[in-house]
Chimera marker file (.cmm) of the C-alpha trace (Angstrom):
<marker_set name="trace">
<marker id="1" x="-10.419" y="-8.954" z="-1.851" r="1" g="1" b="0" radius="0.5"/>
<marker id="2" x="-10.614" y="-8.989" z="-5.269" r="1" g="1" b="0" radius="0.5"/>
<marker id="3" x="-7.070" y="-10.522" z="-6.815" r="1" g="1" b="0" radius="0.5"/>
<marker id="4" x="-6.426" y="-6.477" z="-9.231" r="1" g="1" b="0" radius="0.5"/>
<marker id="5" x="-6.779" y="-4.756" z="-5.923" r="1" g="1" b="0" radius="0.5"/>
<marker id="6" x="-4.479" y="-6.814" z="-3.704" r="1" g="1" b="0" radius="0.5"/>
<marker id="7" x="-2.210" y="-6.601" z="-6.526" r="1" g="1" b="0" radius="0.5"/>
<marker id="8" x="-2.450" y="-2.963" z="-7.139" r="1" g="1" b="0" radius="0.5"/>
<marker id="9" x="-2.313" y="-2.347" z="-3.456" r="1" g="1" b="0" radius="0.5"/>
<marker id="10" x="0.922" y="-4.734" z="-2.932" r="1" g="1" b="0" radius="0.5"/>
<marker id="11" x="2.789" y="-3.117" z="-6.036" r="1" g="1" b="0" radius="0.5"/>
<marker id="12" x="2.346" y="0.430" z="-4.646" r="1" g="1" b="0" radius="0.5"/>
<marker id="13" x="3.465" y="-0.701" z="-1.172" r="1" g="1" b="0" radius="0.5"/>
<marker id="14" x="6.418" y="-2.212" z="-2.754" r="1" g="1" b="0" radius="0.5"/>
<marker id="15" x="6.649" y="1.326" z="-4.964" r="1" g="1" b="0" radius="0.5"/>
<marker id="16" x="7.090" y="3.135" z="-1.606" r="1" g="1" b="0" radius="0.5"/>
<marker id="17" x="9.845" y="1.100" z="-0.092" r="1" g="1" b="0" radius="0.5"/>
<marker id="18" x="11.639" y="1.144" z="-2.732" r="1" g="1" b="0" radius="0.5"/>
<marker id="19" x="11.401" y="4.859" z="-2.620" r="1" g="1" b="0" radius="0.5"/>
<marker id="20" x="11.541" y="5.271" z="0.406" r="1" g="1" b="0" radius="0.5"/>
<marker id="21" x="14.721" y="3.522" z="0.505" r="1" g="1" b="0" radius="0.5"/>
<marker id="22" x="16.280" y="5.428" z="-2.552" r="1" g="1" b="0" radius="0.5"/>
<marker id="23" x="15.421" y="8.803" z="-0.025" r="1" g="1" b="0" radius="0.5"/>
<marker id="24" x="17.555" y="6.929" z="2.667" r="1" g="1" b="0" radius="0.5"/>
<marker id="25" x="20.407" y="6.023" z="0.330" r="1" g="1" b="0" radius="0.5"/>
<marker id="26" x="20.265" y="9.885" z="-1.597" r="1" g="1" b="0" radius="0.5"/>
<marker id="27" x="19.563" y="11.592" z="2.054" r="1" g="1" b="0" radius="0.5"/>
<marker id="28" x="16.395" y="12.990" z="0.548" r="1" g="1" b="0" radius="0.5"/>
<marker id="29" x="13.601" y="13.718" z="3.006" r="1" g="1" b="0" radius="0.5"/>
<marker id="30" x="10.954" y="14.516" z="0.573" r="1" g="1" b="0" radius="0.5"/>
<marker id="31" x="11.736" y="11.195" z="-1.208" r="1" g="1" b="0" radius="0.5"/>
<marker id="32" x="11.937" y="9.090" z="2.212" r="1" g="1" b="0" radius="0.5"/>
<marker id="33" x="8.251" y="10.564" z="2.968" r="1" g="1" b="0" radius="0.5"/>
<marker id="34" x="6.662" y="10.143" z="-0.535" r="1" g="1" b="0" radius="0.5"/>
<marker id="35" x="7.700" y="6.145" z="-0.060" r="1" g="1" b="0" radius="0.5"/>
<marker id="36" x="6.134" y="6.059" z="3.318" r="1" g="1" b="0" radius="0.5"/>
<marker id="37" x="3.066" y="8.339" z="2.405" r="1" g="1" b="0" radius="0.5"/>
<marker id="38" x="2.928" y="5.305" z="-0.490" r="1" g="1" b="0" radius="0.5"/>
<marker id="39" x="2.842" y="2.391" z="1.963" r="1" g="1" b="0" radius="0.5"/>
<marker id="40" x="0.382" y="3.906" z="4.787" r="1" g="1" b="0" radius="0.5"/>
<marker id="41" x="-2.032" y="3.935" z="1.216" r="1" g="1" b="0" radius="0.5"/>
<marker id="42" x="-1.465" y="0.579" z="0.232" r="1" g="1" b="0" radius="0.5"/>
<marker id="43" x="-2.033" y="-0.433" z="4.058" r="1" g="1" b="0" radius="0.5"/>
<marker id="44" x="-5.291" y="1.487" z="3.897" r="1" g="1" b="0" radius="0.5"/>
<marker id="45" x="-6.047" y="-0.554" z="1.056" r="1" g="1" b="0" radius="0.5"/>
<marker id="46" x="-5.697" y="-3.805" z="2.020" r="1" g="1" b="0" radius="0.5"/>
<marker id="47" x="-7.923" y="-2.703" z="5.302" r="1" g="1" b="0" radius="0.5"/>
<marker id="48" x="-10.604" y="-1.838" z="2.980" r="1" g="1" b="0" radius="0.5"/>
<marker id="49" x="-10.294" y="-4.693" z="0.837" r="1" g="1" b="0" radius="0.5"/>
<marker id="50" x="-10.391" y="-7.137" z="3.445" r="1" g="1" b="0" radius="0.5"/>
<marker id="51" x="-13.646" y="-5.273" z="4.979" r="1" g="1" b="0" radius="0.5"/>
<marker id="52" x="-15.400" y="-6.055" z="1.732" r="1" g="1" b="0" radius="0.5"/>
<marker id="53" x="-14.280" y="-9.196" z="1.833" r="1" g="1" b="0" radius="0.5"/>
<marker id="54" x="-15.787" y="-9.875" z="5.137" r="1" g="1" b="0" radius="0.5"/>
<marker id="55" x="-19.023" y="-8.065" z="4.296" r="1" g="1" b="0" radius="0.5"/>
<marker id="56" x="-19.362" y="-9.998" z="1.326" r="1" g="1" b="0" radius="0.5"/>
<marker id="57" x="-19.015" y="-13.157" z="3.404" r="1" g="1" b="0" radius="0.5"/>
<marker id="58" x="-21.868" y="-12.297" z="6.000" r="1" g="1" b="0" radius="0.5"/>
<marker id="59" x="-23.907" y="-11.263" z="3.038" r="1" g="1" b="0" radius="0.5"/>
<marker id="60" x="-24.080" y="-14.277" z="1.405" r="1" g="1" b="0" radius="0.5"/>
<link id1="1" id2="2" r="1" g="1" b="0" radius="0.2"/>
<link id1="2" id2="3" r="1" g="1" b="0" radius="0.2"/>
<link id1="3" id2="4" r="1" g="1" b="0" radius="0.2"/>
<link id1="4" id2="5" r="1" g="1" b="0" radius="0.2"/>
<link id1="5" id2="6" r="1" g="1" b="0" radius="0.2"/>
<link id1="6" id2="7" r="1" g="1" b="0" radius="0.2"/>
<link id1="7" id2="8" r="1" g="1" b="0" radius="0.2"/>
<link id1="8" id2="9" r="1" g="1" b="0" radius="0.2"/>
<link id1="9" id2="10" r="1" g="1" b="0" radius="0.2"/>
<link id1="10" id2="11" r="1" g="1" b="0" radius="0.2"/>
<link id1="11" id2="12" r="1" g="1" b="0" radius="0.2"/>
<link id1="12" id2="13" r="1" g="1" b="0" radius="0.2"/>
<link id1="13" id2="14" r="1" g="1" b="0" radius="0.2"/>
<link id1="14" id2="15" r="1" g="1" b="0" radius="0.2"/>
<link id1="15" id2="16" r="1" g="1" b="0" radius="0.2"/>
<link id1="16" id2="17" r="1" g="1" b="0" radius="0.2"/>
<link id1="17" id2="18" r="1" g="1" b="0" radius="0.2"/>
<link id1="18" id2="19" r="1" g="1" b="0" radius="0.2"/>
<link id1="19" id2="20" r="1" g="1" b="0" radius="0.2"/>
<link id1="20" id2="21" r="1" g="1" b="0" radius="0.2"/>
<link id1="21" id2="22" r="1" g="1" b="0" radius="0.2"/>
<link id1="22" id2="23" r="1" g="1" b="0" radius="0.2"/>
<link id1="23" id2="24" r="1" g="1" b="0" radius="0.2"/>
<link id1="24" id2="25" r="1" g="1" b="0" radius="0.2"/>
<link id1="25" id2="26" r="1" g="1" b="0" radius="0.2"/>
<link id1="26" id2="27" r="1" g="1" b="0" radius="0.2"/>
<link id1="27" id2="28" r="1" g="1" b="0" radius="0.2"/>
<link id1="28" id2="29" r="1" g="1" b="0" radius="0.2"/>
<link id1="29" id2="30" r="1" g="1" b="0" radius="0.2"/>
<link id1="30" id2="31" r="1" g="1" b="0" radius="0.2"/>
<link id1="31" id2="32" r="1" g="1" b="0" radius="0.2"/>
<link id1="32" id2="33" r="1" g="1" b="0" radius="0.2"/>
<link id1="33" id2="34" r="1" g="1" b="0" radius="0.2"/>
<link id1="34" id2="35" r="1" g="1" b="0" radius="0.2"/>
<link id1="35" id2="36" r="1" g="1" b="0" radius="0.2"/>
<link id1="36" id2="37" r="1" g="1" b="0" radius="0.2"/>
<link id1="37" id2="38" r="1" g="1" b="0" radius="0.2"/>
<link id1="38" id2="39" r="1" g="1" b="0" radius="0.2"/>
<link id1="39" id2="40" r="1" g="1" b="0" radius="0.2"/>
<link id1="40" id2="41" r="1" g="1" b="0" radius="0.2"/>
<link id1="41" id2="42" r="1" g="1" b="0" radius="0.2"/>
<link id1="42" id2="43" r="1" g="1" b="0" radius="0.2"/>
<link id1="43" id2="44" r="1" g="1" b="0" radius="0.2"/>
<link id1="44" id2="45" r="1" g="1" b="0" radius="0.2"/>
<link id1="45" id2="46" r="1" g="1" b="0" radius="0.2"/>
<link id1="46" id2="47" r="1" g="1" b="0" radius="0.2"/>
<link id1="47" id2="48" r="1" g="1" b="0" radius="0.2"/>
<link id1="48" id2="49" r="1" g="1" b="0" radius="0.2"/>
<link id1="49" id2="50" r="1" g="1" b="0" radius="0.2"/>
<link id1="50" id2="51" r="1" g="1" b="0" radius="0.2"/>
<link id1="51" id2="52" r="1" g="1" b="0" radius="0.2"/>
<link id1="52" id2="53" r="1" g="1" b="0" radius="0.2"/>
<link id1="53" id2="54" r="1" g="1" b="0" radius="0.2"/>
<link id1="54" id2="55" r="1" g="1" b="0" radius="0.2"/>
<link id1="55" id2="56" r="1" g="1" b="0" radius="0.2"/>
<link id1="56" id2="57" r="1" g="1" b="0" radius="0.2"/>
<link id1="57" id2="58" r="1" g="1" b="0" radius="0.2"/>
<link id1="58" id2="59" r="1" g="1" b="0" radius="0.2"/>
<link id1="59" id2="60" r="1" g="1" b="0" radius="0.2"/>
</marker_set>
C-alpha cells in the first residue's frame, strides 16, 4: 500500500467519525450517515490497497 493512499484512506476514515459523531451529538441523521458512508469508503480502501500490495508481492 502505497504510504499517500493509506494516509488518504486513514484521514477520511477519521473524517467520518468525527462526523459521524458530531450527527450523534447534534441528533442529525443525515450527518450520522454521511460519517459512516465516509468510513465503509476508507475501509474499502484499505481492502484494495492491501490487494495490490499482495499482488505486487507474488509478482515480483
Amino acid at each position: 500500500m502505497s504510504l499517500e493512499d493509506k494516509i488518504k484512506a486513514t484521514a477520511k476514515n477519521i473524517e467520518g467519525k468525527v462526523q459521524e459523531a458530531v450527527g450523534e451529538i447534534t441528533g442529525d441523521p443525515e450527518q450520522k450517515m454521511e460519517g459512516k458512508r465516509k468510513q465503509a469508503e476508507a475501509e474499502i480502501q484499505h481492502g484494495i490497497e492491501n490487494l495490490k500490495d499482495k499482488a505486487k508481492k507474488l509478482i515480483d
